[in-house]
VOFITI-997775 format. One record per residue (C-alpha): residue number from 0; chain; x, y, z. Coordinates in Angstrom, 3 decimals, padded with zeros to 6 digits. Each point is the difference from the previous one (the first is absolute). Example, Ala and Ser with C-alpha at 12.3 -4.5 7.8 and 13.67 -1.06 7.14 Angstrom:
<pts>
0	A	012.300	-004.500	007.800 $
1	A	001.370	003.440	-000.660 $
</pts>
This chain:
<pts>
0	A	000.000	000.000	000.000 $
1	A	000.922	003.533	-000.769 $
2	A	000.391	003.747	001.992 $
3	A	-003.174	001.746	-001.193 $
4	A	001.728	002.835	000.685 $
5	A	002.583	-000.880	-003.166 $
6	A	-002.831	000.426	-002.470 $
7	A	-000.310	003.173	-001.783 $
8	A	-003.032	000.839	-002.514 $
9	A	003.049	000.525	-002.498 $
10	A	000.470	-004.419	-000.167 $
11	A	-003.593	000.292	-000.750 $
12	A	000.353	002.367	-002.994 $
13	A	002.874	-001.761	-001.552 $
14	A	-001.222	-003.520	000.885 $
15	A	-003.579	000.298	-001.252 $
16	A	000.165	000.459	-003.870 $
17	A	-002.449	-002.077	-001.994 $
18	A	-002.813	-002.039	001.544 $
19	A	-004.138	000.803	-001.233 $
20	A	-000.155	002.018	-002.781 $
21	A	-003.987	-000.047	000.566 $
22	A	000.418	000.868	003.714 $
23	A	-001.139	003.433	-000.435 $
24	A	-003.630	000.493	000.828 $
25	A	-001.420	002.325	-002.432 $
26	A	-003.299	-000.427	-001.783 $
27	A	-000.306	-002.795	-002.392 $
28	A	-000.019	000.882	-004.083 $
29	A	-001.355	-002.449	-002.279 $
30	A	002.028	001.149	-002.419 $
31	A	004.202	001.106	-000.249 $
32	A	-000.323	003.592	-000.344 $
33	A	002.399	002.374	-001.910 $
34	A	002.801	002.699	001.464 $
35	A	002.645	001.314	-001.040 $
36	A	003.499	001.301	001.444 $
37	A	000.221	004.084	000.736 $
38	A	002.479	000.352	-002.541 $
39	A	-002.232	-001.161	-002.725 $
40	A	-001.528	003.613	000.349 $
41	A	000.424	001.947	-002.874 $
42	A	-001.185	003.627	-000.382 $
43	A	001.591	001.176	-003.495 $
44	A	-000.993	-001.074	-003.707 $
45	A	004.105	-000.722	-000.067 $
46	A	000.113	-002.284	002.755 $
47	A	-003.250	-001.801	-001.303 $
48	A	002.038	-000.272	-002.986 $
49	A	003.064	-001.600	001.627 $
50	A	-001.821	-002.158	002.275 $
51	A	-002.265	-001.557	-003.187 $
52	A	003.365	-000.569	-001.254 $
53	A	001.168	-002.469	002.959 $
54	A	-001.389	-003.215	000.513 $
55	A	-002.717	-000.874	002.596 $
56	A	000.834	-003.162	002.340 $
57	A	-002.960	-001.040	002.151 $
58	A	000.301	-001.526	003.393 $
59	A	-002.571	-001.485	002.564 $
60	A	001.277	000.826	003.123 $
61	A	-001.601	-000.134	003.838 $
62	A	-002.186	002.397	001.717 $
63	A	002.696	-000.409	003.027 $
64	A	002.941	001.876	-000.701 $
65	A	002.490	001.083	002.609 $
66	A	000.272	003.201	-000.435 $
67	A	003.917	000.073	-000.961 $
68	A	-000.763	-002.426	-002.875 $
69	A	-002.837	001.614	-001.598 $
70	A	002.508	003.082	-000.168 $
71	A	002.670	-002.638	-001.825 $
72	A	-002.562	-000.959	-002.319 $
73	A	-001.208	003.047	-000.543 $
74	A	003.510	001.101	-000.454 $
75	A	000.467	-002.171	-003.410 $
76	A	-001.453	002.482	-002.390 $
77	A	002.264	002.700	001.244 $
78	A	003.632	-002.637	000.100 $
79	A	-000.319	-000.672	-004.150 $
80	A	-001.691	001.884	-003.201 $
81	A	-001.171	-003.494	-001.901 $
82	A	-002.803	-000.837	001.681 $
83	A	-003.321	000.603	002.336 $
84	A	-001.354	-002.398	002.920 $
85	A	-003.165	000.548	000.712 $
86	A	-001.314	-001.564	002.601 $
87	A	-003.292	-002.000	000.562 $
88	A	-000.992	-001.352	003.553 $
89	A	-001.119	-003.174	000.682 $
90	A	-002.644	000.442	002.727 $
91	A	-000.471	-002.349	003.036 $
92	A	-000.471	-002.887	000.563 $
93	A	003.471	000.569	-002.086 $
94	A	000.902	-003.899	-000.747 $
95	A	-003.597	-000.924	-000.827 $
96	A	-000.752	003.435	-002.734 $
97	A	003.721	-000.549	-001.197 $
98	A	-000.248	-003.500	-000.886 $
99	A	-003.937	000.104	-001.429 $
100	A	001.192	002.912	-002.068 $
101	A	003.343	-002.060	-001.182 $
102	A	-002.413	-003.257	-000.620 $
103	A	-001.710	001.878	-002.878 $
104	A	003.318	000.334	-001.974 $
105	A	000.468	004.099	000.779 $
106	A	003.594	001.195	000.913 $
107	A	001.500	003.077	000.815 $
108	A	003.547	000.182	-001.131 $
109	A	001.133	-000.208	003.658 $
110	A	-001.261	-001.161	003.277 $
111	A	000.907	000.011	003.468 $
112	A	-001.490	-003.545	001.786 $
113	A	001.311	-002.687	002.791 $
114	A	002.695	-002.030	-000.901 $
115	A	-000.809	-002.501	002.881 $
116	A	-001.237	-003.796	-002.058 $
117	A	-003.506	000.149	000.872 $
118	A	-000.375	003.518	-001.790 $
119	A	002.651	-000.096	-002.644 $
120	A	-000.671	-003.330	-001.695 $
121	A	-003.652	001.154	-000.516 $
122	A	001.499	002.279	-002.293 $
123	A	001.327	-003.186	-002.040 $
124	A	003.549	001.963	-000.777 $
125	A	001.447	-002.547	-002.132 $
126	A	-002.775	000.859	-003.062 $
127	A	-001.214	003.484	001.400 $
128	A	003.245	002.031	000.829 $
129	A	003.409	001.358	-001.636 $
130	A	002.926	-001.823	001.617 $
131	A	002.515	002.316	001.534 $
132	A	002.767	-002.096	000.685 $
133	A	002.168	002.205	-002.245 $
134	A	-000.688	002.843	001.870 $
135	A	003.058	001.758	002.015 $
136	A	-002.041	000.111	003.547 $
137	A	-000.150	-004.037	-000.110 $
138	A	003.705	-000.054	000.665 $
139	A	000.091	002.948	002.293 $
140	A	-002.593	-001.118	002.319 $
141	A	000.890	-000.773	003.513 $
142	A	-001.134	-002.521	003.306 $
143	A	-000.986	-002.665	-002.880 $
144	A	-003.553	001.503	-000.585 $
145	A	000.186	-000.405	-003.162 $
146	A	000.532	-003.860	000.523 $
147	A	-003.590	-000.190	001.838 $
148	A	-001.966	002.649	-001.709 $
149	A	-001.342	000.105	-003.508 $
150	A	002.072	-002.588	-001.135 $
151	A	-000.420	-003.534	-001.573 $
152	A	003.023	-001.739	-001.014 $
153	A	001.939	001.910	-001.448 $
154	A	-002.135	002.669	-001.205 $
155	A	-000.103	003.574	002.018 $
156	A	-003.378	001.583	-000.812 $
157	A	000.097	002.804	002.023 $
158	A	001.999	001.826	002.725 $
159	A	-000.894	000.328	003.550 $
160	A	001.107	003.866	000.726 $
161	A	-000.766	000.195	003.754 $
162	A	001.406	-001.958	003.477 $
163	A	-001.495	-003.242	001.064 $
164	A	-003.609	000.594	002.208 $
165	A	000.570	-001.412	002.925 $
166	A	-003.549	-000.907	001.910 $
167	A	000.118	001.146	003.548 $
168	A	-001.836	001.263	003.128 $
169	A	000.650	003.880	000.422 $
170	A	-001.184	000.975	003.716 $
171	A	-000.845	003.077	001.980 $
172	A	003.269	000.861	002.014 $
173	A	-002.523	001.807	002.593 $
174	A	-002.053	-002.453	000.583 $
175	A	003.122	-002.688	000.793 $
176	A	000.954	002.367	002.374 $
177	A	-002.787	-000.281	001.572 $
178	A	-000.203	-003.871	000.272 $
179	A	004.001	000.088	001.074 $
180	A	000.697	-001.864	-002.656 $
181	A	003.758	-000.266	000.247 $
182	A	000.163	-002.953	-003.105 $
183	A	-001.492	-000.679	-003.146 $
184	A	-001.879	-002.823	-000.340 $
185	A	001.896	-002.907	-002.361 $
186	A	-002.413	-002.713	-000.749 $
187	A	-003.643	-000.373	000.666 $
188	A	-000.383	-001.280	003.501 $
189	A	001.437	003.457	000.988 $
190	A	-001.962	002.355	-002.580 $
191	A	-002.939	-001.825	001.720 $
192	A	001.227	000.897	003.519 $
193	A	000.514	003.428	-001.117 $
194	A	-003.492	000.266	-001.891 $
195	A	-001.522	-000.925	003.676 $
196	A	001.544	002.630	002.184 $
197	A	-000.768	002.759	-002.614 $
198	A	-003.708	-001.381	000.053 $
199	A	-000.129	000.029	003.444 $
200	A	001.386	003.488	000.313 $
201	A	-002.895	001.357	-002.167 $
202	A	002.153	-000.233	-003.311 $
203	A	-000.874	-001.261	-003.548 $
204	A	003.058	-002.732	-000.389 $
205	A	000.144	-000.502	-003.600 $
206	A	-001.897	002.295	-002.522 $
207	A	-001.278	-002.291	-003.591 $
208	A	-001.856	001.612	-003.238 $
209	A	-002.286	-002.568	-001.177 $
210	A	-002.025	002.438	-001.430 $
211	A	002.685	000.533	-002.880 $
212	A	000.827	-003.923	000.262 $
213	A	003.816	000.085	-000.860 $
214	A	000.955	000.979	003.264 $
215	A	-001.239	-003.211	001.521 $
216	A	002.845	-002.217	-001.923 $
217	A	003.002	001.987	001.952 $
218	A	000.147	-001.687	003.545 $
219	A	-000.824	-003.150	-001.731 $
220	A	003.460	000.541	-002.120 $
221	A	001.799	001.249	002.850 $
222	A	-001.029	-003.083	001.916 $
223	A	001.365	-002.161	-003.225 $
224	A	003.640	001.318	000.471 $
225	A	001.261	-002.435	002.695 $
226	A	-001.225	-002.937	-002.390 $
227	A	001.364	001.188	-003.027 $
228	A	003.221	000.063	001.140 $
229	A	-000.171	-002.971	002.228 $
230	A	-001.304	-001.324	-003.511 $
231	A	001.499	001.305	-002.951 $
232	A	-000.868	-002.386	-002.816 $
233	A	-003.845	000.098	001.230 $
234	A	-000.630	002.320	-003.324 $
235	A	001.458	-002.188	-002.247 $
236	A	-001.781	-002.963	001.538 $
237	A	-003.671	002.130	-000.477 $
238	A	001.115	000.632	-003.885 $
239	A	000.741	-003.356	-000.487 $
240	A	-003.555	-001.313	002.296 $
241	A	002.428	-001.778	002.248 $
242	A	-001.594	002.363	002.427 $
243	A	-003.282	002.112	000.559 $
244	A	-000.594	003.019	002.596 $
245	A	-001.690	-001.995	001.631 $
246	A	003.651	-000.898	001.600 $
247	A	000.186	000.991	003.818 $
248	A	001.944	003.048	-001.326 $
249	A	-003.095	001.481	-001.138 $
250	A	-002.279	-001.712	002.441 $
251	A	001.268	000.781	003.101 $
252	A	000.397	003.725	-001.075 $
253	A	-003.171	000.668	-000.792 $
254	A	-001.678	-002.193	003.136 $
255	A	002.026	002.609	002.011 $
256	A	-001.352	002.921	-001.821 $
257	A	-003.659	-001.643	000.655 $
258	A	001.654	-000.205	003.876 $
259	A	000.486	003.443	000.150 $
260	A	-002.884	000.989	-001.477 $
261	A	-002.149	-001.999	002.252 $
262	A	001.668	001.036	002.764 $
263	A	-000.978	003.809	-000.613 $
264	A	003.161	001.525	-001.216 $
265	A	-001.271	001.610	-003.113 $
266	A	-001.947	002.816	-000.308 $
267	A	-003.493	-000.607	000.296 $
268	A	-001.100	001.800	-003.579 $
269	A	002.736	-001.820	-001.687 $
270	A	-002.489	-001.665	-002.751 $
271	A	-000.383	004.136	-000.960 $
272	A	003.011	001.392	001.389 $
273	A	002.179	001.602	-002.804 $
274	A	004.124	-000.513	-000.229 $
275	A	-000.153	004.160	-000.456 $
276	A	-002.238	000.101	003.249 $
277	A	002.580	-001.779	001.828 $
278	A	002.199	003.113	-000.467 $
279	A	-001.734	002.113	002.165 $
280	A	000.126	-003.000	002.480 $
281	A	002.874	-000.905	000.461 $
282	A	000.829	003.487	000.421 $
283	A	-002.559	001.278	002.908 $
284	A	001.695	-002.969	002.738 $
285	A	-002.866	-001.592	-000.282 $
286	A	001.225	-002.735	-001.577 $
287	A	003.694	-002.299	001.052 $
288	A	000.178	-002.002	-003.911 $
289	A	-000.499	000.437	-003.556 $
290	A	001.234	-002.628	-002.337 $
291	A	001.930	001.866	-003.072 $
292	A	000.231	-001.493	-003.212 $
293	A	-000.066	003.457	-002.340 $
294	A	002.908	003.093	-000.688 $
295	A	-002.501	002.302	-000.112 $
296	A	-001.011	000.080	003.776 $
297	A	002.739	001.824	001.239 $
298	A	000.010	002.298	-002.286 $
299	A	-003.685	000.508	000.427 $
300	A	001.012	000.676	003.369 $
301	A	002.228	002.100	-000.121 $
302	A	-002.175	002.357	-002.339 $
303	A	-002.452	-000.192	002.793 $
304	A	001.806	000.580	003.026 $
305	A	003.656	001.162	-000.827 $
306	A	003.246	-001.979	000.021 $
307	A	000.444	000.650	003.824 $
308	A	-002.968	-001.027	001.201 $
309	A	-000.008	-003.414	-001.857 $
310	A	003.327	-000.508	000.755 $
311	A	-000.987	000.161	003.793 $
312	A	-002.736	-001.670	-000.133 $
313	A	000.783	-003.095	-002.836 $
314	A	002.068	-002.792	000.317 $
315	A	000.537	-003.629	-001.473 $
316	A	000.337	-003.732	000.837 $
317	A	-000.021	-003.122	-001.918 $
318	A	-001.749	-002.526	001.650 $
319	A	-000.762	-003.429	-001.578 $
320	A	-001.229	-003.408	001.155 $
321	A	002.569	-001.455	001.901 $
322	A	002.968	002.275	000.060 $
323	A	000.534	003.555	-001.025 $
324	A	000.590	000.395	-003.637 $
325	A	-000.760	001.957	-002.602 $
326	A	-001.974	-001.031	-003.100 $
327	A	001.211	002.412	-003.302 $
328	A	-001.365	-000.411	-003.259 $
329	A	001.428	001.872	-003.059 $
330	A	-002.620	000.443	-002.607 $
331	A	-002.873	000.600	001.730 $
332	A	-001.531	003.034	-001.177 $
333	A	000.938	002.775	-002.171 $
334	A	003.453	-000.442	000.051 $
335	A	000.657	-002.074	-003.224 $
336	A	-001.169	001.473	-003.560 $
337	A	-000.183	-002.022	-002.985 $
338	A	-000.272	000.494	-003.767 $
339	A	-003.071	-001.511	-001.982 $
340	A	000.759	-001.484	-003.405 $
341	A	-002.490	002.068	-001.771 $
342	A	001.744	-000.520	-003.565 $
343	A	000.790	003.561	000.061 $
344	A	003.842	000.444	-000.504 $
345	A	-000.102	003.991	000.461 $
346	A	-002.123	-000.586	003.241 $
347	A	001.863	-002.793	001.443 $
348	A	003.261	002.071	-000.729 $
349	A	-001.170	002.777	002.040 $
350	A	-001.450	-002.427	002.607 $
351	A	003.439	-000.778	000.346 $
352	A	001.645	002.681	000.153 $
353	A	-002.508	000.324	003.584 $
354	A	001.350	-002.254	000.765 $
355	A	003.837	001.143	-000.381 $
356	A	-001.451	003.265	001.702 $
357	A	-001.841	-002.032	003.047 $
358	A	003.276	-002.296	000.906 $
359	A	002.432	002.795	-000.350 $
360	A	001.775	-000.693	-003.447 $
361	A	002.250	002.421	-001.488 $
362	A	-001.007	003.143	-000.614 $
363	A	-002.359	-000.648	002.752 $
364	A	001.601	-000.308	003.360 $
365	A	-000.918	003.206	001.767 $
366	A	-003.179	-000.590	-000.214 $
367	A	000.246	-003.663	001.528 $
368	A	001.984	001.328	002.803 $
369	A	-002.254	002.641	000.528 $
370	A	-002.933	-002.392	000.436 $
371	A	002.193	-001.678	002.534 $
372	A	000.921	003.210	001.701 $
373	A	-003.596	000.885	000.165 $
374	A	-001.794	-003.317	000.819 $
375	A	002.313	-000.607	002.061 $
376	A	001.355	-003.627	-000.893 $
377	A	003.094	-002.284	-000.608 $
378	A	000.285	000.443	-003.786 $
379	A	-000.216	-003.743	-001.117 $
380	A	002.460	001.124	-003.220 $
381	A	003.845	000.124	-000.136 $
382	A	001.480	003.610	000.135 $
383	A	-002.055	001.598	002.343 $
384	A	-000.036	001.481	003.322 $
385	A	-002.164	-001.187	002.668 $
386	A	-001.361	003.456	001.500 $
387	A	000.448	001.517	003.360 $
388	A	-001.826	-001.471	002.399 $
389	A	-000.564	000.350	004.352 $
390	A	000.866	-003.773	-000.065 $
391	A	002.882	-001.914	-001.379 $
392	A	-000.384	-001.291	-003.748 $
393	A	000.187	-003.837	001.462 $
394	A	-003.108	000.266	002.011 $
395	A	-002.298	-000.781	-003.419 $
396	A	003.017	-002.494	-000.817 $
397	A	-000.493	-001.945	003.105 $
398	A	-003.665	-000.484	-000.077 $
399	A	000.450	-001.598	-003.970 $
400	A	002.981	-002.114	001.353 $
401	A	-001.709	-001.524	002.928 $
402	A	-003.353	-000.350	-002.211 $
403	A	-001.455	-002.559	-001.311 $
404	A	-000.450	001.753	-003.308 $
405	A	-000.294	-001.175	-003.842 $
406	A	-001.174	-003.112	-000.390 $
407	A	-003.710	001.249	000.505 $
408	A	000.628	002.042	-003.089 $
409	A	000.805	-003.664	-001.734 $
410	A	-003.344	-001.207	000.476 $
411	A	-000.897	-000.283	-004.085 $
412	A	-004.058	-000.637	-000.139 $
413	A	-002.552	002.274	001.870 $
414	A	-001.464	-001.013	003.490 $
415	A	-003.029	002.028	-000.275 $
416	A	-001.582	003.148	001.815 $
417	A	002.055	-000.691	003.356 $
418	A	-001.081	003.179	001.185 $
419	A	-003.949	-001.172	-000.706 $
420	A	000.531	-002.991	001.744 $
421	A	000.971	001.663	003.049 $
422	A	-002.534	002.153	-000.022 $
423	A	-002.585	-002.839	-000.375 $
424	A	002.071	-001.474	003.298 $
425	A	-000.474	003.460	001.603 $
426	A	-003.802	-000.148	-000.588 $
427	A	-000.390	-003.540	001.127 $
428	A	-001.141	-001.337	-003.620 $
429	A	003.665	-002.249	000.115 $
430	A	002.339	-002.087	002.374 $
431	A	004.093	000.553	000.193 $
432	A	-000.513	-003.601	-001.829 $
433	A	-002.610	001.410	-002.797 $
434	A	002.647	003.053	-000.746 $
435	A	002.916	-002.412	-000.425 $
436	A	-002.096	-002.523	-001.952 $
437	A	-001.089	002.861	-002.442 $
438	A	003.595	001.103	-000.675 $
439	A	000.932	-003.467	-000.996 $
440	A	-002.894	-000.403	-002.122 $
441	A	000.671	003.294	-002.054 $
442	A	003.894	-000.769	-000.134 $
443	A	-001.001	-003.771	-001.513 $
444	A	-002.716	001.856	-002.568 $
445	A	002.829	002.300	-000.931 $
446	A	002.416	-002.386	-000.290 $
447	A	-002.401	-002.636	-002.047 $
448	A	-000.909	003.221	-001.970 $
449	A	003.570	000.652	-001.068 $
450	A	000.964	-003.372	-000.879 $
451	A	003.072	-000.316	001.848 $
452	A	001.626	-003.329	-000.327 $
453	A	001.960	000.635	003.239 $
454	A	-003.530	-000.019	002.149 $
455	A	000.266	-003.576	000.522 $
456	A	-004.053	-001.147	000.313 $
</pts>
């Protein structure tokens, strides 16, 4: 177990890129509506001129953006005179509008989408996307992301521009303080312990979104860590259905979710509550826990309440099953961007050169490292400088070292709505049993659907 005091909000910031691109509430479109970048404005007959002139790259991108890498998007049309992104954003649910849209056969010339397995091989890369093996950032790329993210074989079909997410409890300093809570809980047995004596004290212990859904998978995947590492070839045993989730990994993580949910230490709206809700909560001392599985909550709170206050009020542990341990996952989110084969050459050659301008590629770099600066984050490219930060560089570095990480971004068929079947648990509609059952049953559908001679029937 861990000093509490050790944390700073910064190891959040730098150790949180990636995870729910659809974790945003907002109100639901039916439709991906249309924007486009500030410096698309054009207020002279001359510019209209030039502009018609340059050639217009589309790209679907989330309704989540941080902040620092809408501005680097943004920034595109400003770094090089050949071309114009416009933007069009995939409302939420993200993953469900994204892939009914892509389904149809419509591209945009680039998109931003997980590069996790049960996202990215719905997007069927192999007969639906450029290969960018050739591409400078593949060799440049650092922490072997690029060996668990967006890959198959030895195709690279997209980079993964941000730091791993790593999924987390973030915790209200004050509120420990109160509890004299001198260590951070590890495993379960002592998060339980802990979510008692802040119930008793009048204290919401842990604060969950099921109203938004996608919050409910994070303590389940923080509770996987311990087993994934204790088990590292359990991925490759699911791909090849040597294995299900119905293995105790998975199991006995989400019976103790149930456990703690029983027991009272959620919030008692969480079928409703929202993840942006649990802001304000986790702010006012009302509440001990919020699990964190999403950059843009820091941020967010820092907007809110100002850089002092969060950091000191926020801090973070990685709890898991049976011993602490972080569970990181790059390619979750909007960190990796890919290039749809739309049989375009003059598109595809701009979609590329986004993505030269997005991984830092000469003449690029100051705007990668700017990004960085901004974000902040570990650039996760050779030849640039991690930025300034209250705590020392190797604080992200030891979470990812001690994780157990990548192979969860291995996983090659989709499981399913994971964040449904909680829900349903939540509600009372399923067992821990019926959740697991219905991820092995969508992996085996996927897998049967794809025609993979390694799933062994």
């Amino acid at each position: 177990m861990k000093k509490y005091g050790l944390i700073l909000v910064v190891a959040i910031l730098i150790a949180t890129m990636g995870f729910g691109a659809s974790c945003k509430t907002t109100e639901q479109a039916a439709v991906i509506t249309e924007t486009t970048t500030e410096t698309e404005a054009i207020t002279t007959t001359t510019e209209t001129a030039e502009a018609k002139e340059k050639v217009t790259i589309t790209a679907w991108i989330s309704s989540t953006q941080p902040n620092a890498l809408e501005k680097f998007v943004n920034s595109f049309n400003e770094a090089q005179d050949l071309y114009i992104l416009k933007k069009e954003v995939v409302p939420l649910p993200f993953e469900q509008t994204f892939l009914t849209k892509w389904a149809t056969g419509d591209r945009p010339d680039i998109c931003q989408f997980h590069g996790t397995g049960n996202w990215f091989y719905q997007l069927n890369p192999t007969e639906t996307l450029v290969d960018l093996s050739d591409m400078e950032f593949v060799g440049n790329s650092l922490y072997g992301f690029m060996d668990t993210t967006s890959r198959i074989g030895d195709k690279v079909y997209g980079p993964h521009i941000n730091y791993a997410t790593v999924f987390a409890m973030i915790y209200n300093k004050e509120v420990f303080n109160a509890l004299n809570i001198g260590e951070l809980p590890g495993n379960y047995d002592e998060l339980k312990k802990l979510c008692k004596v802040a119930k008793d004290a009048g204290y919401i212990p842990i604060y969950d979104a099921g109203g938004d859904q996608w919050p409910l998978q994070i303590i389940p995947y923080m509770f996987f860590a311990s087993g994934f590492k204790d088990n590292p070839t359990i991925v490759d045993k699911i791909n090849t259905n040597q294995d299900d989730f119905n293995n105790p990994i998975f199991l006995k993580s989400i019976e103790k979710y149930k456990e703690l949910l029983d027991a009272g230490y959620f919030n008692t709206d969480i079928l409703t509550a929202t993840f942006d809700g649990g802001h304000e909560e986790i702010m006012s001392s009302k509440v001990a826990m919020l699990a964190f599985g999403g950059n843009y909550i820091i941020p967010t709170l820092i907007e809110k309440f100002g850089l002092d206050e969060v950091n000191k009020k926020i801090g973070m542990f990685t709890p898991s099953l049976d011993y602490s341990c972080a569970f990181t996952s790059p390619g979750a989110g909007w960190s990796n961007w890919y290039v749809p084969d739309t049989g375009d050459p003059e598109k595809i050659k701009g979609a590329k050169e986004f993505i030269k301008y997005l991984t830092g590629t000469a003449p690029y770099e100051k705007y990668y490292q700017t990004y960085c600066d901004e974000t902040p984050q570990h650039p996760v490219f050779e030849g640039f400088k991690s930025p300034e930060l209250d705590l020392p560089d190797q604080q992200l570095l030891k979470y990812v070292s001690a994780s157990s990480d990548a192979s969860w971004g291995k996983l090659k068929y989709a499981y399913g709505p994971f964040e449904t079947f909680m829900q349903e648990m939540v509600a009372g509609i399923k067992t821990p049993l019926d959740v697991c059952k219905a991820l092995s049953d969508e992996f085996r559908k996927s897998a049967e659907t794809a025609g993979s001679p390694d799933f062994k029937k």
